[in-house]
C-alpha positions, 0 to 999 in steps of 0.5 A, a space after each residue: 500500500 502507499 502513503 497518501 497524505 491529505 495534501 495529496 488527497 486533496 490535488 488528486 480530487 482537485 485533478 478529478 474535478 478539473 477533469 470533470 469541468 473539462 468534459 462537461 465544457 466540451 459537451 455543453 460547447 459540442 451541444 450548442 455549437 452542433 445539436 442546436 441546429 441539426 439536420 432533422 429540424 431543418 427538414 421538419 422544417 422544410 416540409 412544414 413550411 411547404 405543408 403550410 403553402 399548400 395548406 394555405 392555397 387550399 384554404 385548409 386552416 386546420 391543417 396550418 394550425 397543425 403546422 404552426 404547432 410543429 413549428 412551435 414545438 420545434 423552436 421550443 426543442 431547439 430554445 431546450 437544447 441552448 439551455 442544456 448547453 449553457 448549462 453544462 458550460 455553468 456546471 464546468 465553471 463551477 467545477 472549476 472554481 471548486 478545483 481552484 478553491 482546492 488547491 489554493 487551500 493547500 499551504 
């Protein structure tokens, strides 16, 4: 067995922290920058949009209704995503700031 000290201890957990922090900023920045707008929405999208053209040619309002839901639904989905990115970036300060907090209490 080896000998840990509490100095020890305490840069070890402080290391894990940073790790910890590291990863939930890189997934709160891969989450805003590529899961916000993928590919999927815009194609939703797309074809709500010519859905509604058609609906609004044939004077269908049930069916524009319809499509200003889906719309509605998806700006909601895409407004979720922003805030779980913006969130796992807080979480990643915040782990930073507790590994600091760590260290600077060693003497």
């Amino acid at each position: 067995m080896f000998a840990l000290t509490a100095n020890d201890f305490i840069l070890t957990l402080a290391g894990v922290i940073v790790v910890l922090g590291v990863i939930a900023f890189v997934i709160g920045l891969f989450t805003l920058a590529f899961k916000v707008n993928s590919g999927e929405f815009n194609e939703i999208t797309a074809s709500s949009a010519k859905l509604a053209e058609k609906g609004l040619t044939d004077d269908v309002s049930a069916l524009v209704n319809g499509i200003s839901e889906v719309l509605k639904s998806i700006t909601e989905m895409t407004k979720t995503k922003v805030g779980v990115g913006i969130f796992m970036i807080i979480v990643s300060f915040i782990l930073f700031v507790v590994a600091y907090y760590l260290v600077s209490r060693i003497i």
